[in-house]
C-alpha positions as CSV (number, residue, x, y, z in Angstrom):
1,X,-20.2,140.1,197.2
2,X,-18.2,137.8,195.2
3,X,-18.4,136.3,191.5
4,X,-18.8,132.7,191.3
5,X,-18.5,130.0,188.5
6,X,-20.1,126.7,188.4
7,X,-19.7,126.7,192.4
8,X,-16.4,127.2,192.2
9,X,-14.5,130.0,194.1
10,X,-13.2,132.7,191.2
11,X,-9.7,134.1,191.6
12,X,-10.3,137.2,193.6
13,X,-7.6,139.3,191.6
14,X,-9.8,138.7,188.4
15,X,-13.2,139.4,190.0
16,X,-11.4,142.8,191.3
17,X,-10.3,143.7,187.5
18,X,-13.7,142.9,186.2
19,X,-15.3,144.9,188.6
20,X,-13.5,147.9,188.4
21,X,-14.0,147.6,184.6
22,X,-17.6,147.2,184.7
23,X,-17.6,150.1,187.3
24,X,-15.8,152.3,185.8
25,X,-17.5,151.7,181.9
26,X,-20.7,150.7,182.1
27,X,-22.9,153.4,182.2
28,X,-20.6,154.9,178.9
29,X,-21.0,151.6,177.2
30,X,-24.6,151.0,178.0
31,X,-25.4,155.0,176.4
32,X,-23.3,154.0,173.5
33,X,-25.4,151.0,172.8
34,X,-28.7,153.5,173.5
35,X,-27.8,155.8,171.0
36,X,-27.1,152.9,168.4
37,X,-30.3,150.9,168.8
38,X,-33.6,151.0,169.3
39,X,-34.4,150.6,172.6
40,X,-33.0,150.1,176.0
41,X,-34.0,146.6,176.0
42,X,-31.7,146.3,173.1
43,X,-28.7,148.6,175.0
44,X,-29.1,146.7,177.9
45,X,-28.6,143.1,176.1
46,X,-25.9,144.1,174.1
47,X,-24.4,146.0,177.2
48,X,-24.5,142.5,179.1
49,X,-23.1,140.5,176.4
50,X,-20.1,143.1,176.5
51,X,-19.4,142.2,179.9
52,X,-19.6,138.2,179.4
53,X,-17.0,138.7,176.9
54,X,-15.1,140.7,179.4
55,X,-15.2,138.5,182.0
56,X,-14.3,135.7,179.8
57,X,-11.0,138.0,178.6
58,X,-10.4,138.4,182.2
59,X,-9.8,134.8,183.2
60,X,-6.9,135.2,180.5
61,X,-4.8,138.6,182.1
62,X,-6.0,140.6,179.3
63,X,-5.8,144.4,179.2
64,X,-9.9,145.6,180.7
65,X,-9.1,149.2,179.9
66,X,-12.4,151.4,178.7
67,X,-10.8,152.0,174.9
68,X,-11.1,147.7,174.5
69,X,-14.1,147.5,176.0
70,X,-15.5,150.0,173.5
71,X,-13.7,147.9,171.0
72,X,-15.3,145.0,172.3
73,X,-18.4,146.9,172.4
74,X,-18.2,147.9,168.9
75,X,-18.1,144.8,168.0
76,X,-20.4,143.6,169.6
77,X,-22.9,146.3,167.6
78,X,-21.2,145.2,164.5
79,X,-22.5,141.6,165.3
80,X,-25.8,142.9,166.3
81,X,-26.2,145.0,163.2
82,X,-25.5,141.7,160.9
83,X,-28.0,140.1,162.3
84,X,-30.6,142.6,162.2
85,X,-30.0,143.2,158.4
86,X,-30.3,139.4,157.8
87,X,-33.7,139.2,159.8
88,X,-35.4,140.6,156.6
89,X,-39.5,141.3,155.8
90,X,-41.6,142.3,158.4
91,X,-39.2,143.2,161.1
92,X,-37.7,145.3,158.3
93,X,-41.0,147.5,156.7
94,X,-41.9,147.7,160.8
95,X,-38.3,149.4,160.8
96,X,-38.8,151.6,158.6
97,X,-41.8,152.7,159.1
98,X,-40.8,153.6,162.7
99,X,-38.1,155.3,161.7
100,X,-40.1,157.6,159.4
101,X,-42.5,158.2,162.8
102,X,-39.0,159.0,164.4
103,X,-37.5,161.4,161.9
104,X,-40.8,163.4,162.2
105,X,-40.3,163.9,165.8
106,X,-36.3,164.5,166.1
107,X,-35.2,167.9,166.6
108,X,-33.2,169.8,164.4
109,X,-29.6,168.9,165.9
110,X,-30.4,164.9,165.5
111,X,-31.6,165.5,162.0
112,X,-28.2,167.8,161.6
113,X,-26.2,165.0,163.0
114,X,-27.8,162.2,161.0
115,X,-26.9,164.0,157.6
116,X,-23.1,164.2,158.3
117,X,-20.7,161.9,156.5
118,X,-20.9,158.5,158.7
119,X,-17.3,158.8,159.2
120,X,-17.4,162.5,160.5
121,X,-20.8,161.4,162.1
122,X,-18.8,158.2,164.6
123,X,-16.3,160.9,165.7
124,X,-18.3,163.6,166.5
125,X,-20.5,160.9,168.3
126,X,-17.7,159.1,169.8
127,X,-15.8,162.6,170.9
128,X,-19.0,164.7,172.5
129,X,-21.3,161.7,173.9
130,X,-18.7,158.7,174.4
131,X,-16.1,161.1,176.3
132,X,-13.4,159.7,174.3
133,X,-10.3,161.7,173.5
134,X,-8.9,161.8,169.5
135,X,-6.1,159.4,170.5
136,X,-8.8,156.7,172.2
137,X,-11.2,157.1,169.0
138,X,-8.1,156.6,166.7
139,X,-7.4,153.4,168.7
140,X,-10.6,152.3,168.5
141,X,-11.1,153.3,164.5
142,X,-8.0,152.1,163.9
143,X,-6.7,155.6,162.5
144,X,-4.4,158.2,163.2
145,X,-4.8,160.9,165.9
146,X,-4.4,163.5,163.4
147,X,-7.4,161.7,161.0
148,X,-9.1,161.5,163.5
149,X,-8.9,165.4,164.7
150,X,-9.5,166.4,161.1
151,X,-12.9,164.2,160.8
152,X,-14.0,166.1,163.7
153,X,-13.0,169.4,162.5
154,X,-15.0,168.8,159.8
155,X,-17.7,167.6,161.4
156,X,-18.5,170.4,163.7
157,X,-18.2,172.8,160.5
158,X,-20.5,170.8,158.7
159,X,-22.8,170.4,162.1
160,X,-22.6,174.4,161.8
161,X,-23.3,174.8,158.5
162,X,-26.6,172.2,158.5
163,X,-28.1,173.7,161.9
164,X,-27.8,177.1,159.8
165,X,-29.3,176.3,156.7
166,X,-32.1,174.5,158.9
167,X,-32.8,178.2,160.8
168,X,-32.3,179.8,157.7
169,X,-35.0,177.7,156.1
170,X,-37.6,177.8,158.8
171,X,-37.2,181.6,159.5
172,X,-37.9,181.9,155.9
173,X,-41.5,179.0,156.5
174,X,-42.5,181.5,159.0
């Protein structure tokens, strides 16, 4: 099966990048977008509008590795994020509200997860459910290797210290 714009025959080398690209990232991109947003309508939009601006990079050589399509993909969220926040009154007490409903039904390592520093919190995310290594997360955060091993050290030793305080606690509610 081929690509095709406007009728017109696309150059096969291009389709054969993009398609590698999108076979090789798509599932990681669309759970990045799934654990950003709130639903997988949502993940699945934003995870399609990733791959029009891919193909549109293809058409121009450009580099269709996974680390700039997560770049691409966090911006992308960025984009989708502005134009939430500006979508203001209803849509944003219906928010909330369902994110109280949420918080009551999260287990403890979410809640654990959601109280890190958001810096710490985008590493640790980025590392354990993204499958990106330090050097590909301080490419795409635009930070040092090193900064970026550190915010995860932390991270997991603040992860630690929450999910014990949290047994502590309930053991001490039973």
């Amino acid at each position: 099966m081929s690509l095709q714009t406007m009728g017109e025959r696309v150059d096969p080398e291009r389709e054969n990048r993009f398609l590698a690209a999108h076979a090789a990232t798509h599932d990681r991109i669309y759970r990045y977008f799934r654990r950003r947003t709130e639903g997988a309508a949502t993940a699945e939009d934003l995870c399609a509008e990733v791959f029009r601006i891919v193909w549109e990079k293809s058409a121009h050589g450009d580099d269709l590795s996974a680390i700039v399509l997560f770049g691409v993909a966090k911006n992308v969220l960025r984009n989708h994020d502005r134009s939430q926040s500006r979508s203001a009154g209803l849509i944003g007490a219906l928010r909330l509200e369902r994110s109280h409903e949420a918080r009551v039904d999260e287990s403890v390592v979410l809640e654990a997860i959601e109280n890190l520093a958001p810096k710490e919190r985008e590493v640790l995310l980025l590392t354990y459910w993204d499958g990106l290594s330090a050097v590909e997360v301080s490419q795409l955060l635009n930070t040092s290797a090193t900064a970026v091993r550190m915010r995860l050290h932390r991270a997991r030793k603040e992860l630690g210290r929450l999910l014990q305080k949290q047994s502590v606690s309930e053991g001490a509610a039973e």
